[in-house]
C-alpha positions as YAML, in Angstrom:
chain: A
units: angstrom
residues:
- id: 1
  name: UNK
  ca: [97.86, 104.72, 84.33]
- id: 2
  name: UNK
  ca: [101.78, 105.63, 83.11]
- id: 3
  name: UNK
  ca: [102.62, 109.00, 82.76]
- id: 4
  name: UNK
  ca: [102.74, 107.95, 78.12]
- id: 5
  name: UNK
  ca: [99.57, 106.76, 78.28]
- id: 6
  name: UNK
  ca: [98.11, 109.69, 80.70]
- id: 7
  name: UNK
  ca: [99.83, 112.12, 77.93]
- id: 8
  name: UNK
  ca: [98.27, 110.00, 75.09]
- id: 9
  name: UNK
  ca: [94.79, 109.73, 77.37]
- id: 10
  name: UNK
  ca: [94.73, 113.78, 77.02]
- id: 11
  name: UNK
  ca: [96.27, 114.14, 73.39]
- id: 12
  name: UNK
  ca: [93.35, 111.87, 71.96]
- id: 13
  name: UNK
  ca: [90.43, 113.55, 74.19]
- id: 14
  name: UNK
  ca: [91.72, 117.15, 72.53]
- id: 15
  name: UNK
  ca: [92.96, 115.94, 68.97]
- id: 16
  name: UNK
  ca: [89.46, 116.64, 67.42]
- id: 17
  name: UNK
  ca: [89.08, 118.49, 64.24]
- id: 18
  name: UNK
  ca: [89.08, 122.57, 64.90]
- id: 19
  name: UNK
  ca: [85.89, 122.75, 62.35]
- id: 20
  name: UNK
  ca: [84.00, 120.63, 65.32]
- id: 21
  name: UNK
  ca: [85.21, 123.29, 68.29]
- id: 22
  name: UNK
  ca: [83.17, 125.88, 66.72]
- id: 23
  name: UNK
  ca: [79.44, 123.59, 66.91]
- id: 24
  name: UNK
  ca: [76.45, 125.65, 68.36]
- id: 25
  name: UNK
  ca: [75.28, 122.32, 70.12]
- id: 26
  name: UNK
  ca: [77.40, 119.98, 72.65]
- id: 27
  name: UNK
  ca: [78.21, 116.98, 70.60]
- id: 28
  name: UNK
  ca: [75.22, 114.89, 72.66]
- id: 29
  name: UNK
  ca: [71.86, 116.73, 73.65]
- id: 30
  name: UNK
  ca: [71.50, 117.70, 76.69]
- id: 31
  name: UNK
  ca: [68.82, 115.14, 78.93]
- id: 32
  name: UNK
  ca: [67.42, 115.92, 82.36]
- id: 33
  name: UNK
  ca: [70.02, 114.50, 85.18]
- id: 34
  name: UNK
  ca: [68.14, 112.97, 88.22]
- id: 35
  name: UNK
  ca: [69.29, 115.04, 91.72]
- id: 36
  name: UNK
  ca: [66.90, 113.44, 94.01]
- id: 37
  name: UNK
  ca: [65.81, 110.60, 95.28]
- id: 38
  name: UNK
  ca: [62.47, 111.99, 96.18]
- id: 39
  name: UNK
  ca: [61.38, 112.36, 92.44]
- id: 40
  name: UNK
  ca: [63.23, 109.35, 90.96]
- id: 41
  name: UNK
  ca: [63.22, 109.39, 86.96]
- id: 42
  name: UNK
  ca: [64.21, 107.03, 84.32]
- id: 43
  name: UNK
  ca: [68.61, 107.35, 83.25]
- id: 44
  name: UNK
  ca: [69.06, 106.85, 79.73]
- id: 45
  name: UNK
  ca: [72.50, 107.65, 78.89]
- id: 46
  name: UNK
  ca: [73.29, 108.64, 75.68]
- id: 47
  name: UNK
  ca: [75.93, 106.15, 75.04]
- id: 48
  name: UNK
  ca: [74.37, 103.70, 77.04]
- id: 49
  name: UNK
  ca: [74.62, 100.64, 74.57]
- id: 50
  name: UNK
  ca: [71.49, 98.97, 73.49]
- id: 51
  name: UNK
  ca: [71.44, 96.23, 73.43]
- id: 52
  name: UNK
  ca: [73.66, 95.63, 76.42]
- id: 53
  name: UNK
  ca: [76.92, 95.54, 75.85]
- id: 54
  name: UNK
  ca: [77.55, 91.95, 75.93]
- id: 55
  name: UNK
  ca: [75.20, 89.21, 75.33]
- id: 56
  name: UNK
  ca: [73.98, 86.91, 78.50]
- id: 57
  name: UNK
  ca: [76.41, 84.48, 77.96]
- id: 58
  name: UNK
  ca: [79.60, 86.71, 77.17]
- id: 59
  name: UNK
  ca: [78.08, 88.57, 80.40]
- id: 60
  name: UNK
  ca: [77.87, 85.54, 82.72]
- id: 61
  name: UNK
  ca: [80.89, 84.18, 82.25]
- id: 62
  name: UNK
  ca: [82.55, 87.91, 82.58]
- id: 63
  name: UNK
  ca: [80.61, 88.47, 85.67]
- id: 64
  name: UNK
  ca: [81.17, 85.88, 87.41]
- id: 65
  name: UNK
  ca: [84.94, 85.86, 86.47]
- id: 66
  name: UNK
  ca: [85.04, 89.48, 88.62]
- id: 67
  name: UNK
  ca: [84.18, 87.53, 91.50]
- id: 68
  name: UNK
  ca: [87.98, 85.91, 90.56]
- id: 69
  name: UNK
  ca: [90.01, 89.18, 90.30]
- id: 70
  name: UNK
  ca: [90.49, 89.27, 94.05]
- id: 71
  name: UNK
  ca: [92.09, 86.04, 94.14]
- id: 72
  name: UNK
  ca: [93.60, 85.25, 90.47]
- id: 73
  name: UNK
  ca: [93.58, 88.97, 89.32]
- id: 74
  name: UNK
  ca: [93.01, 90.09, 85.84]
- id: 75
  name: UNK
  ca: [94.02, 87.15, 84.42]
- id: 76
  name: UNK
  ca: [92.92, 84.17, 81.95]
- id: 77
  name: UNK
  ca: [92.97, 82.09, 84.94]
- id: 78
  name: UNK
  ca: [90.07, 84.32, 86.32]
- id: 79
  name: UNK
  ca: [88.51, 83.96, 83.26]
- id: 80
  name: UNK
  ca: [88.29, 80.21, 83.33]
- id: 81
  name: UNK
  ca: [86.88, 79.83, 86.36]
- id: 82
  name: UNK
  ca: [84.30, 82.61, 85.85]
- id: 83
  name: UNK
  ca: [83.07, 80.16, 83.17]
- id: 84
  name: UNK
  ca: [83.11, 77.13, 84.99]
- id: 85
  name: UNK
  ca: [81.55, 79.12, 87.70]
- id: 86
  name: UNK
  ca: [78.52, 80.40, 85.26]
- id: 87
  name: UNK
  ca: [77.99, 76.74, 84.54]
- id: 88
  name: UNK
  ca: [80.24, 76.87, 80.88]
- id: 89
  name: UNK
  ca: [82.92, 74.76, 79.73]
- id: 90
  name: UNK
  ca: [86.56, 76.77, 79.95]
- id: 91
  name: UNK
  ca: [87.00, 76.57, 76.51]
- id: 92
  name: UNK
  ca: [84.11, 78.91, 76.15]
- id: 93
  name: UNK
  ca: [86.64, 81.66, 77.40]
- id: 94
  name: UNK
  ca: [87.55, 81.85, 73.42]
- id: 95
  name: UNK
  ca: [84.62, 83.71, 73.14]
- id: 96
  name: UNK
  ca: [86.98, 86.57, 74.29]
- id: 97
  name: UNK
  ca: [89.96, 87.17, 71.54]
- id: 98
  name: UNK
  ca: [91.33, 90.09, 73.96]
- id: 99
  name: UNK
  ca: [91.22, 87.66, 76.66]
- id: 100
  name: UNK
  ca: [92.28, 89.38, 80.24]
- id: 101
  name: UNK
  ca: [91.71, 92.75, 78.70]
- id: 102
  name: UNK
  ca: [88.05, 91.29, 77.80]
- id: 103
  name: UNK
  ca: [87.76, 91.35, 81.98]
- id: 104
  name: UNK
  ca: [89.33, 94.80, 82.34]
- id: 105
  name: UNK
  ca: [86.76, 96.09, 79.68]
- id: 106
  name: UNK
  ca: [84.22, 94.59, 81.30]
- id: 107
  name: UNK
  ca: [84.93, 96.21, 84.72]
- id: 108
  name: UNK
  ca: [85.37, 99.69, 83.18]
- id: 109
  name: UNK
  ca: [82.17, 99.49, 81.22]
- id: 110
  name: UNK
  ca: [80.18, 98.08, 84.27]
- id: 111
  name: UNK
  ca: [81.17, 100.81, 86.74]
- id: 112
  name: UNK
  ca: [80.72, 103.53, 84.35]
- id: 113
  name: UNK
  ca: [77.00, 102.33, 83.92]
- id: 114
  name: UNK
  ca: [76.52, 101.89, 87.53]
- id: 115
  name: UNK
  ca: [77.31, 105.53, 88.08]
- id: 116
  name: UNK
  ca: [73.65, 106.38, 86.47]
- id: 117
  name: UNK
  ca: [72.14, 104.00, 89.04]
- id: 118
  name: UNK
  ca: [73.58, 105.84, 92.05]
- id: 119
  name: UNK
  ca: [71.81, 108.46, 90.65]
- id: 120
  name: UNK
  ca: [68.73, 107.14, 90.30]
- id: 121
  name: UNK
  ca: [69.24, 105.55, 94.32]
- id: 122
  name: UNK
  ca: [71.39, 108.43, 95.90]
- id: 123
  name: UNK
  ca: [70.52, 111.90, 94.07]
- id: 124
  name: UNK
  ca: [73.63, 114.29, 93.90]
- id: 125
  name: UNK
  ca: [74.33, 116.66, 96.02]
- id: 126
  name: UNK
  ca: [72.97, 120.49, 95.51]
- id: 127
  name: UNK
  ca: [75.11, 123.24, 94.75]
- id: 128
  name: UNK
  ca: [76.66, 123.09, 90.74]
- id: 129
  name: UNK
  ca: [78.00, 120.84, 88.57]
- id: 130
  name: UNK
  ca: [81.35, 121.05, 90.20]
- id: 131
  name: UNK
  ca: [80.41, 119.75, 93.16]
- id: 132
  name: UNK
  ca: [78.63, 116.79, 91.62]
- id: 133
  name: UNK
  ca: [81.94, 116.05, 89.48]
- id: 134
  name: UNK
  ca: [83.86, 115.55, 92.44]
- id: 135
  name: UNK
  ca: [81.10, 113.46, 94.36]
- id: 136
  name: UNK
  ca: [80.57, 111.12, 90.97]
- id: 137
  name: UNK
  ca: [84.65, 110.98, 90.62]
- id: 138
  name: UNK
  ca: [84.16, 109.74, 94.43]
- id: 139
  name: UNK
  ca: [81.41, 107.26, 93.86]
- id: 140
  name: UNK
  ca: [83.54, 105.64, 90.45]
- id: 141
  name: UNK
  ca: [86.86, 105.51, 92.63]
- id: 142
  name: UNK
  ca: [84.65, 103.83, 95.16]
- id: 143
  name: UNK
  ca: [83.34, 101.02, 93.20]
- id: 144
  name: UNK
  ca: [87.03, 99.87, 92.66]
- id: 145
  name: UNK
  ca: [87.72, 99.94, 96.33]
- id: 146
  name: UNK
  ca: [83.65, 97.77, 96.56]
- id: 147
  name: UNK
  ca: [84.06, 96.01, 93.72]
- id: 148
  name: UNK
  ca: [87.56, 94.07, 94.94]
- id: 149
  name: UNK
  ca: [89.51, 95.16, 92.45]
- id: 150
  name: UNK
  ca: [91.40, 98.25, 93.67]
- id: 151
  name: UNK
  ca: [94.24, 95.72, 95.14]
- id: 152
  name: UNK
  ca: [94.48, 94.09, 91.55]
- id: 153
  name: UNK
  ca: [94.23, 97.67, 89.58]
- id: 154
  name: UNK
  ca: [98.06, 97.80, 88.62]
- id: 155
  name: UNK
  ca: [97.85, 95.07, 86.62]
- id: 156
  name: UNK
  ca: [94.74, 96.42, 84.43]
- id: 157
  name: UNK
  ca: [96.68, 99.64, 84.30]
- id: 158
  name: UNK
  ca: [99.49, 97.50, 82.59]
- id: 159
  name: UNK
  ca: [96.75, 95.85, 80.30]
- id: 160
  name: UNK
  ca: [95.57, 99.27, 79.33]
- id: 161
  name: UNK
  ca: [99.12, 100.37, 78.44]
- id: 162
  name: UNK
  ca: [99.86, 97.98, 76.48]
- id: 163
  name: UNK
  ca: [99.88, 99.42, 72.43]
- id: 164
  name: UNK
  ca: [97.42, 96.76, 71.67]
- id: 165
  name: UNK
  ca: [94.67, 97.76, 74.18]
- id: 166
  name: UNK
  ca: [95.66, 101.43, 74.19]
- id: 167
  name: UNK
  ca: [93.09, 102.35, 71.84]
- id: 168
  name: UNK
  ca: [90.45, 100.59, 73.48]
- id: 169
  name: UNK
  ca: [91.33, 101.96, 77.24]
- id: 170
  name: UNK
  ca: [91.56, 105.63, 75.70]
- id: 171
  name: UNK
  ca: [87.85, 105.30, 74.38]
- id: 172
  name: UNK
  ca: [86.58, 103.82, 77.46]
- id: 173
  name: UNK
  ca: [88.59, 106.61, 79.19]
- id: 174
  name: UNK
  ca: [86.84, 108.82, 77.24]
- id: 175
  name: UNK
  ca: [83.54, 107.57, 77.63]
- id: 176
  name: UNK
  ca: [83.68, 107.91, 81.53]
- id: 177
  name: UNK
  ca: [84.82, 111.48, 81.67]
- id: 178
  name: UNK
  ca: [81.98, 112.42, 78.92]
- id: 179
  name: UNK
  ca: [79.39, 110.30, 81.24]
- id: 180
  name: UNK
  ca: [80.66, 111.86, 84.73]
- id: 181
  name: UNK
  ca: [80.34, 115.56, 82.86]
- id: 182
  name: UNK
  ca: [76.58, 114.22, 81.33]
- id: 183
  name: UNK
  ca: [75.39, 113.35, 84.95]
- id: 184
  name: UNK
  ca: [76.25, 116.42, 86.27]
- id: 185
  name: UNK
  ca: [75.04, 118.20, 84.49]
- id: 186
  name: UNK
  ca: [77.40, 120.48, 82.34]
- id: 187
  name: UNK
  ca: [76.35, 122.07, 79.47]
- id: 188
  name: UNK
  ca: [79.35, 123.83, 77.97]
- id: 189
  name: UNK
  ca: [78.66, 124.88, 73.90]
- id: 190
  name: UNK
  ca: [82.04, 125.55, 73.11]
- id: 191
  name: UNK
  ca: [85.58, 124.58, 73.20]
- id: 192
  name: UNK
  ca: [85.34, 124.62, 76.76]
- id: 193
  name: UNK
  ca: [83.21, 120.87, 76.32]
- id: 194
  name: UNK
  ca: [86.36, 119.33, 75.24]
- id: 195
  name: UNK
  ca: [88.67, 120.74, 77.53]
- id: 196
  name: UNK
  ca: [86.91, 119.74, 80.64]
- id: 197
  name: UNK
  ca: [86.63, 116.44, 79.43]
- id: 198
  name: UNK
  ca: [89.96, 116.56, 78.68]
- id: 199
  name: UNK
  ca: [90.93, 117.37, 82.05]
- id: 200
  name: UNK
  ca: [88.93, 115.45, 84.25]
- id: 201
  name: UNK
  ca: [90.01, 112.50, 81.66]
- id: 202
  name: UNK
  ca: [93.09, 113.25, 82.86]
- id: 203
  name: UNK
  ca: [92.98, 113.83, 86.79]
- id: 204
  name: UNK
  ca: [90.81, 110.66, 86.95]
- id: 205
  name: UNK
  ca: [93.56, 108.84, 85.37]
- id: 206
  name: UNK
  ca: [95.67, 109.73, 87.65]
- id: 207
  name: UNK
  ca: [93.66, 109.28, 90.55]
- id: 208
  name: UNK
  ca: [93.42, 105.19, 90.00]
- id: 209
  name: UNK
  ca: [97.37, 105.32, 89.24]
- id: 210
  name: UNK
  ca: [97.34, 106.71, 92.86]
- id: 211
  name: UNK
  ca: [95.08, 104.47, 93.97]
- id: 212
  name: UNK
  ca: [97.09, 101.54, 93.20]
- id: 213
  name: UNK
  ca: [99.50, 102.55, 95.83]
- id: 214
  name: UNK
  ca: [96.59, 104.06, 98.29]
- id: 215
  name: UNK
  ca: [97.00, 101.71, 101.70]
- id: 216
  name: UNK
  ca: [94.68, 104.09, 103.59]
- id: 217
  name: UNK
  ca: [91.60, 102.70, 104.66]
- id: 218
  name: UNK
  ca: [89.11, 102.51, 102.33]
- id: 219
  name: UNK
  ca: [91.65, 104.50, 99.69]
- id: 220
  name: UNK
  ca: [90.29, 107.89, 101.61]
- id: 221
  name: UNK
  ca: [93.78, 109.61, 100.81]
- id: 222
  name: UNK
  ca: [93.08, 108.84, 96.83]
- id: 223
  name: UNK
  ca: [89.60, 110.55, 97.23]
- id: 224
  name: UNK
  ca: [91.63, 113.80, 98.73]
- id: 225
  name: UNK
  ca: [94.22, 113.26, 96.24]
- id: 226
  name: UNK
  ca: [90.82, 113.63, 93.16]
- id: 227
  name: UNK
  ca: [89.31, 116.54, 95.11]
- id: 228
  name: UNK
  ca: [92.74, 118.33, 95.23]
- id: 229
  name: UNK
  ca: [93.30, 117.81, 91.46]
- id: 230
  name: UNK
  ca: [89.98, 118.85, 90.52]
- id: 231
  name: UNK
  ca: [90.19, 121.94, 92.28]
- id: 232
  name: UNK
  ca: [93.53, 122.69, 90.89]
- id: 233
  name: UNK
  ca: [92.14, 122.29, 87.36]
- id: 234
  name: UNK
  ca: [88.56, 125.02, 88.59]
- id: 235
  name: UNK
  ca: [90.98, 127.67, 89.81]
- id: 236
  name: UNK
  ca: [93.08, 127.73, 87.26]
- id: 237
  name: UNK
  ca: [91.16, 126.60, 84.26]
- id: 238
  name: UNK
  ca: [89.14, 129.82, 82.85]
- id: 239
  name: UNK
  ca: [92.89, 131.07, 82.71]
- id: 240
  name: UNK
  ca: [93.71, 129.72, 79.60]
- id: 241
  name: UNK
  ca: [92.38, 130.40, 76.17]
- id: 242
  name: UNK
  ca: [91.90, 126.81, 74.03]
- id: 243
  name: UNK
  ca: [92.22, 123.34, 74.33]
- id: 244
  name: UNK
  ca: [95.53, 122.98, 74.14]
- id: 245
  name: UNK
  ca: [96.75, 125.11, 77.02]
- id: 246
  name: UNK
  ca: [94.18, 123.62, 79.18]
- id: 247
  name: UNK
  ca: [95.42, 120.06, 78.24]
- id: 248
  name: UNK
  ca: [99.09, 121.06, 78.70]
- id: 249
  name: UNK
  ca: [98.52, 122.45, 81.99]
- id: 250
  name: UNK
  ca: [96.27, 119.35, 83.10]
- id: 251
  name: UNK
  ca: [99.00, 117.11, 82.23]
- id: 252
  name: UNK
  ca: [101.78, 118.83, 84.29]
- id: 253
  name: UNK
  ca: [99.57, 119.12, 86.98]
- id: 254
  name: UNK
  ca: [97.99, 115.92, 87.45]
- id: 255
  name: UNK
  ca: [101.73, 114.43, 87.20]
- id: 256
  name: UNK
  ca: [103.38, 116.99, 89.92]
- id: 257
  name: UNK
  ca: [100.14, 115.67, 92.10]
- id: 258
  name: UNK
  ca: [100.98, 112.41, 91.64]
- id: 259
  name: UNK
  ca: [104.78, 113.14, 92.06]
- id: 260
  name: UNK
  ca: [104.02, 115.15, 95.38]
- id: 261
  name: UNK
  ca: [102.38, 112.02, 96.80]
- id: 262
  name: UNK
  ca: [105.27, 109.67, 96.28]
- id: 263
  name: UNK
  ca: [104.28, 107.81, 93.13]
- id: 264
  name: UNK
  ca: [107.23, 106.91, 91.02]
- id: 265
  name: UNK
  ca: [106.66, 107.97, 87.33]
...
């Protein structure tokens, strides 16, 4: 993600109205987050669309488009073929009027749904809800890596920046940080709910910008490069006072990370 649209990422995950940092309740209740695999319960997220997020067709031909991204990236080309591949004609692509973006959405929503099911399957490991923040950051910056898209990431990052699709990448942006937070299991009542959200908004931003230059194997050194982040934001976080400091500091940080790694911003 560019450096604008990591500042704007963190300016619209804090810009909420002061009367709502001063709620008794987190903005969602609070559900019971599976840790085991030994007692396996049902994940219902609560933004977890219902119906599905797309309809079967919309969800076929996106699917199978996915399969496309390694070779023809995020593209309407990919798109195309994902419907000729789900058995549709390609003129049934015009059933997406954000076309490539359409498959970028797609991608984001899917993996940020998935995370739930790793739950259910894998648990999380014991020990807080930092921990299990850093081991769901993990398991989301993995499924770009398993997925095949990590080598075609730049290019949705350019999609997403785009003023068009801005709004649309900063919700879904939003979505994943209040989902990884849900799963693990924080329960912050006060300002401190939209800070963290804020933050980890940020640092996982910045994680997939360094990702799309990450030629280790198995993008191992972006990983380290979340796990460092994060733990710059715990140590330093309960130093500042509101929102806004948090933010500022999350910004600068995640940016001299990224800087200190050789990405050009």
């Amino acid at each position: 993600m560019p450096p604008r649209l990591l500042r704007l990422s963190l300016h619209f995950l804090s810009a909420r109205p002061a009367a709502r940092l001063t709620r008794t309740t987190p903005h969602y209740p609070p559900r019971p987050i599976p840790t085991s695999t030994s007692s396996p319960r049902a994940y219902h997220a609560y933004d977890r669309p219902t119906p599905p997020p797309y309809p079967p067709t919309e969800t076929a031909i996106l699917t199978a488009a996915l399969g496309r991204v390694p070779a023809h990236g995020f593209s309407k080309t990919a798109l195309a073929l994902g419907a000729r591949d789900a058995g549709y004609l390609p003129v049934s692509t015009n059933l997406f009027p954000a076309g490539e973006m359409e498959l970028v959405k797609f991608w984001c929503t899917k993996a940020r749904l998935g995370l739930g099911g790793t739950v259910e399957k894998e648990g999380l490991p014991e020990g807080g809800v930092r921990g299990r923040v850093k081991e769901l950051v993990r398991r989301r910056l993995r499924m770009n890596v398993e997925g095949g898209v990590v080598g075609r990431w730049g290019e949705a990052i350019a999609l997403m920046a785009h003023p068009t699709y801005a709004p649309t990448a900063l919700a879904e942006l939003s979505r994943l940080a209040d989902e990884i937070l849900f799963l693990a299991g924080d329960a912050s009542l006060d300002s401190a709910w939209y800070a963290k959200r804020a933050a980890l908004a940020g640092v996982y931003a910045a994680a997939e910008t360094f990702q799309t230059q990450d030629t280790s194997p198995g993008c191992v050194d972006t990983e380290r490069f979340a796990r460092e982040r994060l733990g710059d934001v715990e140590s330093l976080g309960k130093a500042f006072g509101d929102v806004g400091e948090w933010v500022e500091f999350t910004v600068h940080g995640v940016l001299n990370g990224l800087r200190s790694k050789g990405v050009r911003l």
